[in-house]
PQR file with spaces between the fields and no chain letter, atoms N, CA, C, O and H, PARSE charges and radii, in Angstrom:
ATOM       1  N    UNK     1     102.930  -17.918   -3.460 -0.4000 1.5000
ATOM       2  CA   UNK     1     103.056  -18.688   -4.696 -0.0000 2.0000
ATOM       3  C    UNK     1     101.679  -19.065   -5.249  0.5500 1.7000
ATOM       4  O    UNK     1     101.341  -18.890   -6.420 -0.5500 1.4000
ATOM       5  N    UNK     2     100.865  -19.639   -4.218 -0.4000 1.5000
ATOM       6  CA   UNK     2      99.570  -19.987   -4.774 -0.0000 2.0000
ATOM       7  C    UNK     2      98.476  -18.800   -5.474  0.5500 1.7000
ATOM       8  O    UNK     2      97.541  -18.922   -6.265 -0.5500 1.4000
ATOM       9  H    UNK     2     101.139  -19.782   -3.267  0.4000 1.0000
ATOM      10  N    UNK     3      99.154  -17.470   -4.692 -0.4000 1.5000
ATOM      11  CA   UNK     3      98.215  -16.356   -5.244 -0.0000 2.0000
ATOM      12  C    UNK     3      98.964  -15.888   -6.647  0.5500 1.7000
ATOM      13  O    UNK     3      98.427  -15.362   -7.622 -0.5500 1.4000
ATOM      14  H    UNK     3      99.914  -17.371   -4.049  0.4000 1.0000
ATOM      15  N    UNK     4      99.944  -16.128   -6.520 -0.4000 1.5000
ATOM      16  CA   UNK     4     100.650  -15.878   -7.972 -0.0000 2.0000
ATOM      17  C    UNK     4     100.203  -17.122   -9.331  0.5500 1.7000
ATOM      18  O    UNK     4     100.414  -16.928  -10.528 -0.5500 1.4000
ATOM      19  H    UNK     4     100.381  -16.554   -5.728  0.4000 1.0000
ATOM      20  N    UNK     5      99.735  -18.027   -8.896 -0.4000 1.5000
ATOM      21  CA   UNK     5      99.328  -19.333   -9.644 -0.0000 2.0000
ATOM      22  C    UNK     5      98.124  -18.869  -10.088  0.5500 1.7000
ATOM      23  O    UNK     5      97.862  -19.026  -11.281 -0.5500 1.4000
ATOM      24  H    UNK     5      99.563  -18.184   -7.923  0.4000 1.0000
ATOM      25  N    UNK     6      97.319  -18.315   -9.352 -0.4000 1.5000
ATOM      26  CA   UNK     6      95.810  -18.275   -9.200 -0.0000 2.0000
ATOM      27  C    UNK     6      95.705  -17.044  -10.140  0.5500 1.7000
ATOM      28  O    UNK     6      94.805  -17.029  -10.979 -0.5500 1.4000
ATOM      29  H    UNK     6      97.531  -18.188   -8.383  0.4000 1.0000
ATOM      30  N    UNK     7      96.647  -15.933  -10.036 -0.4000 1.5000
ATOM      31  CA   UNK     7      96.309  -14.477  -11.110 -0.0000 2.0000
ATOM      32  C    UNK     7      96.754  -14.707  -12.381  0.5500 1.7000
ATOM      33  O    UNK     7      96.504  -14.022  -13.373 -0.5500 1.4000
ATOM      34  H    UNK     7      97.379  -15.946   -9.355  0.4000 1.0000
ATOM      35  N    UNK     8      97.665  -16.055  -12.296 -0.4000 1.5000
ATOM      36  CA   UNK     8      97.992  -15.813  -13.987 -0.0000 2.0000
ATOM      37  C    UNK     8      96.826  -16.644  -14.477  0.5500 1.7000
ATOM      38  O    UNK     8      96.357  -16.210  -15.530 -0.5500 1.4000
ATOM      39  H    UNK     8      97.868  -16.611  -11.490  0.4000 1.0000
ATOM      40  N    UNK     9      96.234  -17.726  -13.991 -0.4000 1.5000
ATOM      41  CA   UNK     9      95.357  -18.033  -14.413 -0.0000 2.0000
ATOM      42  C    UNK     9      94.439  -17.645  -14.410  0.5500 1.7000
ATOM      43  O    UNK     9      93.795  -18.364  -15.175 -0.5500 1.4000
ATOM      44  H    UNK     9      96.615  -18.078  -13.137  0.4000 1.0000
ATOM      45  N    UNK    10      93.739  -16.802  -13.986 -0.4000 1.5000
ATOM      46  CA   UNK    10      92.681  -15.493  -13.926 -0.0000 2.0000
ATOM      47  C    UNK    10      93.091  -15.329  -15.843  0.5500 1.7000
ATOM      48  O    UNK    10      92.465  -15.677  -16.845 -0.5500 1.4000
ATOM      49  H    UNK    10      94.261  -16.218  -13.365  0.4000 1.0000
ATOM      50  N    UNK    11      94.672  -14.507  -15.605 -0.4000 1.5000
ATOM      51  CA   UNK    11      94.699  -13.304  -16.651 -0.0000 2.0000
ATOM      52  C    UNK    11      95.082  -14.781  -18.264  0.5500 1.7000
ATOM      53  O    UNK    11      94.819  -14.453  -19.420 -0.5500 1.4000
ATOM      54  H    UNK    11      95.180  -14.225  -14.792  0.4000 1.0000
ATOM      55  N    UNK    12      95.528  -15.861  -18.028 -0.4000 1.5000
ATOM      56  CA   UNK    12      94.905  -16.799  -19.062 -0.0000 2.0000
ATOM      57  C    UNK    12      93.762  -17.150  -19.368  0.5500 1.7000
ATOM      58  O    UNK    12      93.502  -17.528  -20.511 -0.5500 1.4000
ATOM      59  H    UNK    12      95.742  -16.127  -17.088  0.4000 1.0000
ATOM      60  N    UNK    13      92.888  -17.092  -18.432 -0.4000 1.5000
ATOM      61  CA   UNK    13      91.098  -16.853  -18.436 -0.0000 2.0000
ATOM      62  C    UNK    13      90.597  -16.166  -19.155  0.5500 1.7000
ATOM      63  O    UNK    13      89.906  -16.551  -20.099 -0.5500 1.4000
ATOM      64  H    UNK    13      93.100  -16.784  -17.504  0.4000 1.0000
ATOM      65  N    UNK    14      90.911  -14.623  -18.779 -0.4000 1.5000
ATOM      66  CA   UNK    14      90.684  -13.073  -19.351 -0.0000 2.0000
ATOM      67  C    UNK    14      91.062  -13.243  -20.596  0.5500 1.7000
ATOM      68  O    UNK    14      90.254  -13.091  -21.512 -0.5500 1.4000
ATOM      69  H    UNK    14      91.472  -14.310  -18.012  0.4000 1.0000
ATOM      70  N    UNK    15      92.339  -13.581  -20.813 -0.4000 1.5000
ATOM      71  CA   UNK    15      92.553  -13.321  -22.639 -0.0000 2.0000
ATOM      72  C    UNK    15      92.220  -14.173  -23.758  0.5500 1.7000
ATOM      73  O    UNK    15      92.346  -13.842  -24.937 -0.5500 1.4000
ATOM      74  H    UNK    15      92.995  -13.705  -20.068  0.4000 1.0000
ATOM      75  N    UNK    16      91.629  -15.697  -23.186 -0.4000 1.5000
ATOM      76  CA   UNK    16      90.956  -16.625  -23.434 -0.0000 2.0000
ATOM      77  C    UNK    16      89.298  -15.749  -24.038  0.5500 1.7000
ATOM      78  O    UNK    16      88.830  -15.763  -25.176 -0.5500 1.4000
ATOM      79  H    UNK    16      91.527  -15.966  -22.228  0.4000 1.0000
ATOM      80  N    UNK    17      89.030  -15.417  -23.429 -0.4000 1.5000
ATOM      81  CA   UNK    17      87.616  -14.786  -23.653 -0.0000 2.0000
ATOM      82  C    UNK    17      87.438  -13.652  -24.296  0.5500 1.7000
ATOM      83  O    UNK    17      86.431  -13.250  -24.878 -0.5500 1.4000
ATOM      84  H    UNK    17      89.410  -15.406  -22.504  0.4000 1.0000
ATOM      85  N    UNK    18      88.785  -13.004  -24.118 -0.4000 1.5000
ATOM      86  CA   UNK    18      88.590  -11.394  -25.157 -0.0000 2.0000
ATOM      87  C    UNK    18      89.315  -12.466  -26.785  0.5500 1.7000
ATOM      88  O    UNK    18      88.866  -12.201  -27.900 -0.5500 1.4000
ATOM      89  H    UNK    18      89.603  -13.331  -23.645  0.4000 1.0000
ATOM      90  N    UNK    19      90.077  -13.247  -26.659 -0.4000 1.5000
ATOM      91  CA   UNK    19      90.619  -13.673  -27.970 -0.0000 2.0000
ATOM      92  C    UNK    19      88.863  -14.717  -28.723  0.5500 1.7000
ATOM      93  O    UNK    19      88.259  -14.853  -29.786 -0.5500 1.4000
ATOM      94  H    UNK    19      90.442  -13.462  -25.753  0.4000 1.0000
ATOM      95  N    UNK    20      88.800  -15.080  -27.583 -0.4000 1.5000
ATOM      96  CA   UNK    20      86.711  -15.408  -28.335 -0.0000 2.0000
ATOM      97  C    UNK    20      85.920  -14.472  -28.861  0.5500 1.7000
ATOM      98  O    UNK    20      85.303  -14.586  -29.920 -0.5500 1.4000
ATOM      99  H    UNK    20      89.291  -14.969  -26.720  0.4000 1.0000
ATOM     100  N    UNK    21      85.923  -13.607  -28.192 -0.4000 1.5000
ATOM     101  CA   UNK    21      85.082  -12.058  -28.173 -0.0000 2.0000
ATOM     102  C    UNK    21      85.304  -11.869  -29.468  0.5500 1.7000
ATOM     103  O    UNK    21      84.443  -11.758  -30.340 -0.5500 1.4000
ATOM     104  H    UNK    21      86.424  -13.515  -27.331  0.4000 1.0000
ATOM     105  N    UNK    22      87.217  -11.811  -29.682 -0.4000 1.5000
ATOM     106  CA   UNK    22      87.695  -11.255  -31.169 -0.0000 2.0000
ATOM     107  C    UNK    22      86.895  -12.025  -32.355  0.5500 1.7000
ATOM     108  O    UNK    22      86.591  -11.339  -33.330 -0.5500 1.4000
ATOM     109  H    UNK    22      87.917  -11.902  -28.974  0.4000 1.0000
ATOM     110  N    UNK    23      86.515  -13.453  -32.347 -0.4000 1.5000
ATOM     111  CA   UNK    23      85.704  -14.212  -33.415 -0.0000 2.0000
ATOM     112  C    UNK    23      84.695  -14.082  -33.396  0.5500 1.7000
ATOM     113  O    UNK    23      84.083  -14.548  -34.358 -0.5500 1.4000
ATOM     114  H    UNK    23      86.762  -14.011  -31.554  0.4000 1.0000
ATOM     115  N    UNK    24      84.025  -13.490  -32.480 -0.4000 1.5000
ATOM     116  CA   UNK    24      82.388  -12.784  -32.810 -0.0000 2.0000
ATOM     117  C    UNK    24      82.376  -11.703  -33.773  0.5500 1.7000
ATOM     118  O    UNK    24      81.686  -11.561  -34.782 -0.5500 1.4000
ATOM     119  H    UNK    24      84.521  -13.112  -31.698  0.4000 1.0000
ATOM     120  N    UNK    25      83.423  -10.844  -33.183 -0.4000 1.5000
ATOM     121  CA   UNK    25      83.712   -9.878  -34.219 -0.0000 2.0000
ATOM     122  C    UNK    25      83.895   -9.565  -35.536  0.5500 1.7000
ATOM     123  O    UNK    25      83.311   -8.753  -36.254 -0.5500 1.4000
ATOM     124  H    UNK    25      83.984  -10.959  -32.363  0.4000 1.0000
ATOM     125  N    UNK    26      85.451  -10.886  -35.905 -0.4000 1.5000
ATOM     126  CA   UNK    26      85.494  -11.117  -36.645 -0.0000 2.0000
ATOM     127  C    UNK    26      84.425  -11.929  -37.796  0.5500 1.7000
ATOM     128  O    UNK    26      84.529  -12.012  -39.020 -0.5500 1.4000
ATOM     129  H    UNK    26      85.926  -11.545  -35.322  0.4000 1.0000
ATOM     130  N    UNK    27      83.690  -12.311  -37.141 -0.4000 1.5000
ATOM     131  CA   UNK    27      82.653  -13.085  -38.027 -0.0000 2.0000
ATOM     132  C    UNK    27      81.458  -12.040  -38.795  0.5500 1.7000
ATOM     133  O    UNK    27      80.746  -12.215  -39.784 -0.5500 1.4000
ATOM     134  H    UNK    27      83.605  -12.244  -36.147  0.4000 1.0000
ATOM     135  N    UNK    28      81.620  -10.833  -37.790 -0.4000 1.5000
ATOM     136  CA   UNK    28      80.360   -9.923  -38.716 -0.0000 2.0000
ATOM     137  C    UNK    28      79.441  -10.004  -37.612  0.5500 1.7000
ATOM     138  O    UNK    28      78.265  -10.113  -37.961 -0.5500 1.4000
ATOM     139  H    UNK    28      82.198  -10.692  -36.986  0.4000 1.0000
ATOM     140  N    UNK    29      79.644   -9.981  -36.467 -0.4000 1.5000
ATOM     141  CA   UNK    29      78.080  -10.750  -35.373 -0.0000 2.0000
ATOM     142  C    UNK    29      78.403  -10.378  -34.391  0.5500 1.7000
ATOM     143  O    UNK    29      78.450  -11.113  -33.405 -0.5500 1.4000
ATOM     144  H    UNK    29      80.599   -9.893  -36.184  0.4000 1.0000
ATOM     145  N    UNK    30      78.777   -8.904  -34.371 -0.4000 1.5000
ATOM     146  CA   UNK    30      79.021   -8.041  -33.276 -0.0000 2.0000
ATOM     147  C    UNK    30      77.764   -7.196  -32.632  0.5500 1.7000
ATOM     148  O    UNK    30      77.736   -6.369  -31.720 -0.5500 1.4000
ATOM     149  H    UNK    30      78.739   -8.307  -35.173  0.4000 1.0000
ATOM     150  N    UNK    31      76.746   -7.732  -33.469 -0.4000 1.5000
ATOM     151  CA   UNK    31      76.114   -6.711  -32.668 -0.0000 2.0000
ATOM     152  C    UNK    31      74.163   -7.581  -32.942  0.5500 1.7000
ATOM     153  O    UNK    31      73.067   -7.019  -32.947 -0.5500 1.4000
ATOM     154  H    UNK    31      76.769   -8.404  -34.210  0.4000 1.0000
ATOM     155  N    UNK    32      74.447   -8.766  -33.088 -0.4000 1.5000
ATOM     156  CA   UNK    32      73.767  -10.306  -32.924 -0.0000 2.0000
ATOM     157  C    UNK    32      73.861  -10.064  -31.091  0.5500 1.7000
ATOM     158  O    UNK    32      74.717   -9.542  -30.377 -0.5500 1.4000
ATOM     159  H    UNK    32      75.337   -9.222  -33.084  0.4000 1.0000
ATOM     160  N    UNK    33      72.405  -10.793  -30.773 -0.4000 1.5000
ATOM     161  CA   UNK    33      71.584  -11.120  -29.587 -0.0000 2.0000
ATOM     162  C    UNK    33      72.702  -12.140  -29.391  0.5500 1.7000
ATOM     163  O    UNK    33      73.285  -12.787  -30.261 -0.5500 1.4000
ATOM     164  H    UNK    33      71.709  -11.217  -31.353  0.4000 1.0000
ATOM     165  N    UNK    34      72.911  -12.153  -27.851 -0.4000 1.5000
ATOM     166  CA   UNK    34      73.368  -12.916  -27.197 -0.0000 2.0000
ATOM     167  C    UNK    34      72.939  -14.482  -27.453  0.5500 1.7000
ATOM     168  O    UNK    34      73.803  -15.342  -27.624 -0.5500 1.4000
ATOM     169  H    UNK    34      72.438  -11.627  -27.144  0.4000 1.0000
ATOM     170  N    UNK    35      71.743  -14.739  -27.464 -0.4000 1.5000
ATOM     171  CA   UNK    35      70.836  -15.823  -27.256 -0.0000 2.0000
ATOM     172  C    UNK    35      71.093  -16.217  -28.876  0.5500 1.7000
ATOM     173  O    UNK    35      71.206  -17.432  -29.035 -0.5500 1.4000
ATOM     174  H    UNK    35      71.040  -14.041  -27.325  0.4000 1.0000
ATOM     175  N    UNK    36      71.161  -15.726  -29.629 -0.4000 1.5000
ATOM     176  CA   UNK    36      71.251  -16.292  -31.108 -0.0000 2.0000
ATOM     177  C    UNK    36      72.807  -16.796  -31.280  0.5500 1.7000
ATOM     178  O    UNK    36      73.012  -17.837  -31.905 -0.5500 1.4000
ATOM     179  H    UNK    36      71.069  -14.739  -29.500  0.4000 1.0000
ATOM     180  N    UNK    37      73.871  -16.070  -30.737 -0.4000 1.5000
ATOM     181  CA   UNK    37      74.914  -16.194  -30.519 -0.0000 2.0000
ATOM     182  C    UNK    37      75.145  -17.708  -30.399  0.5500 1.7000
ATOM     183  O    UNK    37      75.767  -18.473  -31.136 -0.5500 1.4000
ATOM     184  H    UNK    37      73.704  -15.224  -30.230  0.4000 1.0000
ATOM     185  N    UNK    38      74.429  -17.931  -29.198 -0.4000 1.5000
ATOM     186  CA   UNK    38      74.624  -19.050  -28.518 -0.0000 2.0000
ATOM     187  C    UNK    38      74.291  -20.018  -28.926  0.5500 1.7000
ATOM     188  O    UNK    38      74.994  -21.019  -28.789 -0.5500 1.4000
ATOM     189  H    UNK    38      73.924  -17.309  -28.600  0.4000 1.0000
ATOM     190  N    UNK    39      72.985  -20.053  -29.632 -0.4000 1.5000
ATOM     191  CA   UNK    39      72.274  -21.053  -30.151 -0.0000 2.0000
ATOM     192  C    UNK    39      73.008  -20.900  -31.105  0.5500 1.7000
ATOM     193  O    UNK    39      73.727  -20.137  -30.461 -0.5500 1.4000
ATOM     194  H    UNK    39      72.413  -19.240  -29.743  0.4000 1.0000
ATOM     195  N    UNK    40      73.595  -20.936  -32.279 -0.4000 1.5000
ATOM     196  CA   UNK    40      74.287  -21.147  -33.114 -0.0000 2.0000
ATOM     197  C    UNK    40      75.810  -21.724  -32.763  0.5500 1.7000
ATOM     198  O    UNK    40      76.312  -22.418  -33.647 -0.5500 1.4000
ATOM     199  H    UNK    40      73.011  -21.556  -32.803  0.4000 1.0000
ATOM     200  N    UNK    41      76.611  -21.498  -31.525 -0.4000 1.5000
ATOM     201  CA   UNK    41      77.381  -21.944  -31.450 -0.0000 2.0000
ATOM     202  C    UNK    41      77.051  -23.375  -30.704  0.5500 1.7000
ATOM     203  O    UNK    41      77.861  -24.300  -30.774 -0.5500 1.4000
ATOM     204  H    UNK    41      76.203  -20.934  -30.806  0.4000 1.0000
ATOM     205  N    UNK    42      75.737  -23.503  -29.945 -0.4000 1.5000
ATOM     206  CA   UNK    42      75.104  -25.321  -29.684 -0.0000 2.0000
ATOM     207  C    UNK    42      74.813  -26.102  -31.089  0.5500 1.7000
ATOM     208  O    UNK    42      75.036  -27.277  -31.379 -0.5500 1.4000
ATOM     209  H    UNK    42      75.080  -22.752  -29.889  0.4000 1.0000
ATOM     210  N    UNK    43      74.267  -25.098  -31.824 -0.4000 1.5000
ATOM     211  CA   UNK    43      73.631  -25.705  -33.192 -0.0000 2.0000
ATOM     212  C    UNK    43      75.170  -26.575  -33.343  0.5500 1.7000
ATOM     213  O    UNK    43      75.330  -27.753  -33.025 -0.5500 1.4000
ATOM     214  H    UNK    43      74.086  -24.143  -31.589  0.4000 1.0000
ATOM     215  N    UNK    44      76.296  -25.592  -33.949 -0.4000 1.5000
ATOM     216  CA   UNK    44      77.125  -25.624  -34.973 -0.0000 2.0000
ATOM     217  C    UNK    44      78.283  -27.424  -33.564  0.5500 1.7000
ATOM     218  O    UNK    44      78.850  -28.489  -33.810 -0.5500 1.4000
ATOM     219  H    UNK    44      76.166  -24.635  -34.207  0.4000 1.0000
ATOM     220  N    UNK    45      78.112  -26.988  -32.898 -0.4000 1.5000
ATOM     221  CA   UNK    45      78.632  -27.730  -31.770 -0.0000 2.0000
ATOM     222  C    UNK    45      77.937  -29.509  -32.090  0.5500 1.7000
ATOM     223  O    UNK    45      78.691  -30.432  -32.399 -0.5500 1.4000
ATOM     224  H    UNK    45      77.651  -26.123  -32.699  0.4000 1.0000
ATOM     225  N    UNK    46      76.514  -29.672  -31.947 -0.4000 1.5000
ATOM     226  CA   UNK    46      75.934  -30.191  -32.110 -0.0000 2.0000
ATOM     227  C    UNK    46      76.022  -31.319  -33.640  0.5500 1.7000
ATOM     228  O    UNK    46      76.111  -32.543  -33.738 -0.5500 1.4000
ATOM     229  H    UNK    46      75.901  -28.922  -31.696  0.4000 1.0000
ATOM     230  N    UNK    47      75.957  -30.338  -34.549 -0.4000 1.5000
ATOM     231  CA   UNK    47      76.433  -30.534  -35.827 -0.0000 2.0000
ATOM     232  C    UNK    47      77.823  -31.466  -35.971  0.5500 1.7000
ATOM     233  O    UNK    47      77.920  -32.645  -36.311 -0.5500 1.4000
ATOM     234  H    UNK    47      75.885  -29.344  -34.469  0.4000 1.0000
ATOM     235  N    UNK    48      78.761  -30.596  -35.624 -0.4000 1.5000
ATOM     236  CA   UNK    48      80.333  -31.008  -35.782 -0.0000 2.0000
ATOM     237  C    UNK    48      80.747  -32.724  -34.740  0.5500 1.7000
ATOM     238  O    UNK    48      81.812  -33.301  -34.963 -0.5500 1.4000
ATOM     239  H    UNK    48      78.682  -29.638  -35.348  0.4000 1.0000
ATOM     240  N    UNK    49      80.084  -33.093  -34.051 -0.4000 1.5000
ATOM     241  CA   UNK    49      80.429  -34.002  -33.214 -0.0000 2.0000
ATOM     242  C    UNK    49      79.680  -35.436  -33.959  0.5500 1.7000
ATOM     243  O    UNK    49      78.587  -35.742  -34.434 -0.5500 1.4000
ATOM     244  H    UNK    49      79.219  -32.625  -33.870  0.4000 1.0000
ATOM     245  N    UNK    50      80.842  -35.984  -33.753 -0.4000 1.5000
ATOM     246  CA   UNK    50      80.969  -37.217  -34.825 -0.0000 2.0000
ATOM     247  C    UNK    50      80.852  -37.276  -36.550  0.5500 1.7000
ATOM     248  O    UNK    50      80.887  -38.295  -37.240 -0.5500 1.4000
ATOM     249  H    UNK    50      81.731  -35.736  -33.367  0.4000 1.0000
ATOM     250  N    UNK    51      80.706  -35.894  -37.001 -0.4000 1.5000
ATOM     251  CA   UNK    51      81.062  -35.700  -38.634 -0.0000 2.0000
ATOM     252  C    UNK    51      82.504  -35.023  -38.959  0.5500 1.7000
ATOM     253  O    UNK    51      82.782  -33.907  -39.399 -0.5500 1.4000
ATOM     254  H    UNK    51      80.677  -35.067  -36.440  0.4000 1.0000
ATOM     255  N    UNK    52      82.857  -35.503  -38.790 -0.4000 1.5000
ATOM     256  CA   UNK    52      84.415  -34.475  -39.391 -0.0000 2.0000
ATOM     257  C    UNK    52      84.567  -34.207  -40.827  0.5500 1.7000
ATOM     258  O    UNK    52      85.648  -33.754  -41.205 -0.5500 1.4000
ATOM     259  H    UNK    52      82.631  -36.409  -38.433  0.4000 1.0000
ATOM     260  N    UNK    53      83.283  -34.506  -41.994 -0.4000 1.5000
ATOM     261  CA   UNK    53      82.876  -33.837  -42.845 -0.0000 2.0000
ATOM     262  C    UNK    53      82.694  -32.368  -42.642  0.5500 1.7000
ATOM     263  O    UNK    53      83.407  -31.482  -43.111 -0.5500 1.4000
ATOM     264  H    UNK    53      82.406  -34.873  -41.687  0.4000 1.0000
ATOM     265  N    UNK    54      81.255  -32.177  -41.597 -0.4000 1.5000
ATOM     266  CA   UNK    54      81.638  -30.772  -41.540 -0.0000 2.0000
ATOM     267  C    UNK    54      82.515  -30.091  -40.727  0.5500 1.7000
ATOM     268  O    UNK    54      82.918  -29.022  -41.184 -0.5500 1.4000
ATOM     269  H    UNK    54      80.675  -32.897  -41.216  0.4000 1.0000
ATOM     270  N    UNK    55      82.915  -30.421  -39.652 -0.4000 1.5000
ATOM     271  CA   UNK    55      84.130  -30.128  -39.006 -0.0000 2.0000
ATOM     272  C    UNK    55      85.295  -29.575  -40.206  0.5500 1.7000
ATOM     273  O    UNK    55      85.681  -28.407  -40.186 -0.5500 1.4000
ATOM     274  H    UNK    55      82.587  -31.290  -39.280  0.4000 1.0000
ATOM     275  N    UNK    56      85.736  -30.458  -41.123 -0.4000 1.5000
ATOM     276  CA   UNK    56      86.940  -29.719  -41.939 -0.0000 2.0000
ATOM     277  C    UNK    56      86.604  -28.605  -42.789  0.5500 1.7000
ATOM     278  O    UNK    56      87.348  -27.802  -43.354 -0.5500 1.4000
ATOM     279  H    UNK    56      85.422  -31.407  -41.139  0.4000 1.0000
ATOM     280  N    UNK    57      84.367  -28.778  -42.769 -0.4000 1.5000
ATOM     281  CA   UNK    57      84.289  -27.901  -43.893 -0.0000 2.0000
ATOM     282  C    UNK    57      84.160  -26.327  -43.266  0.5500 1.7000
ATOM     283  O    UNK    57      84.053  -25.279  -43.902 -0.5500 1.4000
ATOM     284  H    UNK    57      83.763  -29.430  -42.310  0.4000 1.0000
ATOM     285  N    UNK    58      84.209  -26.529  -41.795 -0.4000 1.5000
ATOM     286  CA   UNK    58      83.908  -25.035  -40.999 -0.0000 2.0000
ATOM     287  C    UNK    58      85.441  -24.999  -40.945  0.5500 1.7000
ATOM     288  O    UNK    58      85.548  -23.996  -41.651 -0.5500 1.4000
ATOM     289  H    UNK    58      84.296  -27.381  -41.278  0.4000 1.0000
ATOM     290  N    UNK    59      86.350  -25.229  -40.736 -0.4000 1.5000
ATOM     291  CA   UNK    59      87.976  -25.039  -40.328 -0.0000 2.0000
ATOM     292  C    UNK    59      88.132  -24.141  -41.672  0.5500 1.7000
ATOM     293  O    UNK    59      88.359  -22.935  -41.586 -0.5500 1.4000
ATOM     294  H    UNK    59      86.264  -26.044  -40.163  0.4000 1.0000
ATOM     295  N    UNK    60      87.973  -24.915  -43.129 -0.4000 1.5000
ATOM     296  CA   UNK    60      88.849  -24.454  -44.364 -0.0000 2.0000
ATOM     297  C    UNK    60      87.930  -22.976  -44.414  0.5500 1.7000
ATOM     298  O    UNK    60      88.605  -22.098  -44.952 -0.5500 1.4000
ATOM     299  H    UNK    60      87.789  -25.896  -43.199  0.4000 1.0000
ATOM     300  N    UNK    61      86.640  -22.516  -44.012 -0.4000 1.5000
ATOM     301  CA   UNK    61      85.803  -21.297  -44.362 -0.0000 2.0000
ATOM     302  C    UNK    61      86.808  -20.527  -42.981  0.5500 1.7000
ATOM     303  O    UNK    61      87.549  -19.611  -43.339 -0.5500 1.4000
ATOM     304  H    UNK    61      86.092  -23.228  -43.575  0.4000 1.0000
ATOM     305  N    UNK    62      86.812  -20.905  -41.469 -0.4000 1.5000
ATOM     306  CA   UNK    62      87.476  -20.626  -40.769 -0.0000 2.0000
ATOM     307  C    UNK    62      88.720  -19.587  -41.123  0.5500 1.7000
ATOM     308  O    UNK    62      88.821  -18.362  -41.051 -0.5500 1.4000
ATOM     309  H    UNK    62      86.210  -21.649  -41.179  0.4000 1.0000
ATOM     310  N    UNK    63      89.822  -20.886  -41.632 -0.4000 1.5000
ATOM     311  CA   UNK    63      90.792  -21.091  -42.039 -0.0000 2.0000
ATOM     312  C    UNK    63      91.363  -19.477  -43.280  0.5500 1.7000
ATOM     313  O    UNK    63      92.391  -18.825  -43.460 -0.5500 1.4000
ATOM     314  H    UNK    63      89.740  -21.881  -41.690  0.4000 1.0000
ATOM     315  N    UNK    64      90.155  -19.494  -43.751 -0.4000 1.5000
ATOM     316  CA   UNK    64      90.159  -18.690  -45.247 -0.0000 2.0000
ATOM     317  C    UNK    64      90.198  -17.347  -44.244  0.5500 1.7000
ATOM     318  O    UNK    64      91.115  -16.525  -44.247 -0.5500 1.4000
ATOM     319  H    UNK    64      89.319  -20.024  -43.605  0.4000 1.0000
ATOM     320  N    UNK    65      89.060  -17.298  -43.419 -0.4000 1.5000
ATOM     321  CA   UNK    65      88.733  -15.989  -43.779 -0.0000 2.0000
ATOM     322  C    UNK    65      90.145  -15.515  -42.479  0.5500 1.7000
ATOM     323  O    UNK    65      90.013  -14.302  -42.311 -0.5500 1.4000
ATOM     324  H    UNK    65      88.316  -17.965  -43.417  0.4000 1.0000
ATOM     325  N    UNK    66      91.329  -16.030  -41.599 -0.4000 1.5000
ATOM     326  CA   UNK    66      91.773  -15.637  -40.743 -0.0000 2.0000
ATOM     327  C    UNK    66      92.817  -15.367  -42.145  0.5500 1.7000
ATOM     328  O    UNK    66      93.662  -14.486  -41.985 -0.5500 1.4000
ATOM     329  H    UNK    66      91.436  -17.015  -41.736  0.4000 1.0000
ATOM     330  N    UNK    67      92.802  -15.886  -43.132 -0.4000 1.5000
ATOM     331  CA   UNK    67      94.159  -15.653  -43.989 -0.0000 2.0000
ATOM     332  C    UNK    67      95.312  -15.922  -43.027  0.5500 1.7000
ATOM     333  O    UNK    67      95.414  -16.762  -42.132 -0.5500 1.4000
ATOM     334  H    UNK    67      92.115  -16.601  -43.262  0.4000 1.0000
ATOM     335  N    UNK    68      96.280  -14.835  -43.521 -0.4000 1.5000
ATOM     336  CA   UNK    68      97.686  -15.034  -42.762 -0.0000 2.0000
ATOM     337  C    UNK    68      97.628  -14.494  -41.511  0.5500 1.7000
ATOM     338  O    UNK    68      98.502  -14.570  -40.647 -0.5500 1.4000
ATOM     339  H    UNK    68      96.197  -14.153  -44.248  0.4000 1.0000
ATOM     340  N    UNK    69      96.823  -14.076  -41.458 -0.4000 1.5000
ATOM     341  CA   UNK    69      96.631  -13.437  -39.611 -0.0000 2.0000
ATOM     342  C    UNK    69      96.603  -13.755  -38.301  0.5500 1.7000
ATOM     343  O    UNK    69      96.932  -13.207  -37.248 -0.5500 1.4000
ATOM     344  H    UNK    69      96.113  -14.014  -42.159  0.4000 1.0000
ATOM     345  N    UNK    70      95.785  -15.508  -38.870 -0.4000 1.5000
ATOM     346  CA   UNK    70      95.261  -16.407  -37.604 -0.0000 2.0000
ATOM     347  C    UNK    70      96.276  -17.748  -37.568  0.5500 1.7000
ATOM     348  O    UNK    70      97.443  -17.824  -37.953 -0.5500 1.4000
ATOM     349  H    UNK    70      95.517  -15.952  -39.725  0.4000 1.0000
ATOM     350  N    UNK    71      95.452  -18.737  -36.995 -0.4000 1.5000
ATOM     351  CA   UNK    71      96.087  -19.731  -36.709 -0.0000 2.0000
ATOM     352  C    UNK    71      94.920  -20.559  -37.914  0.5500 1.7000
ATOM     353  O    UNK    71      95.019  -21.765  -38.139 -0.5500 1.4000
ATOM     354  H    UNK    71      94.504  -18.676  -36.683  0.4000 1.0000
């Protein structure tokens, strides 16, 4: 049971990270340095915590570009 606990959460892990992967992609920044990657997602991280000004204003650009596709 416990090894059966342990692989689905593995494979909720795994699709956790390829469904991330998919928003690199989707953003146009597939083929952006790792390290810039990152620093932009600390920047943007950094940014968003305690303004929910820009917080709603990255969701609605978010929001737009998943159209009917995303969440």
């Amino acid at each position: 049971m416990a090894k059966s606990m342990a692989s689905d959460a593995r494979k909720k892990d795994t699709r956790e990270k390829i469904e991330l992967g998919g928003l690199i992609v989707k953003a146009g920044l597939r083929y952006e340095k790792r390290a810039l990657l990152l620093g932009m997602l600390i920047d943007a991280s950094q940014r968003i915590k305690g303004n929910e000004g820009e917080k709603s204003r990255l969701i609605a650009i978010g929001a737009e570009a998943f159209g009917d596709d995303g969440e």
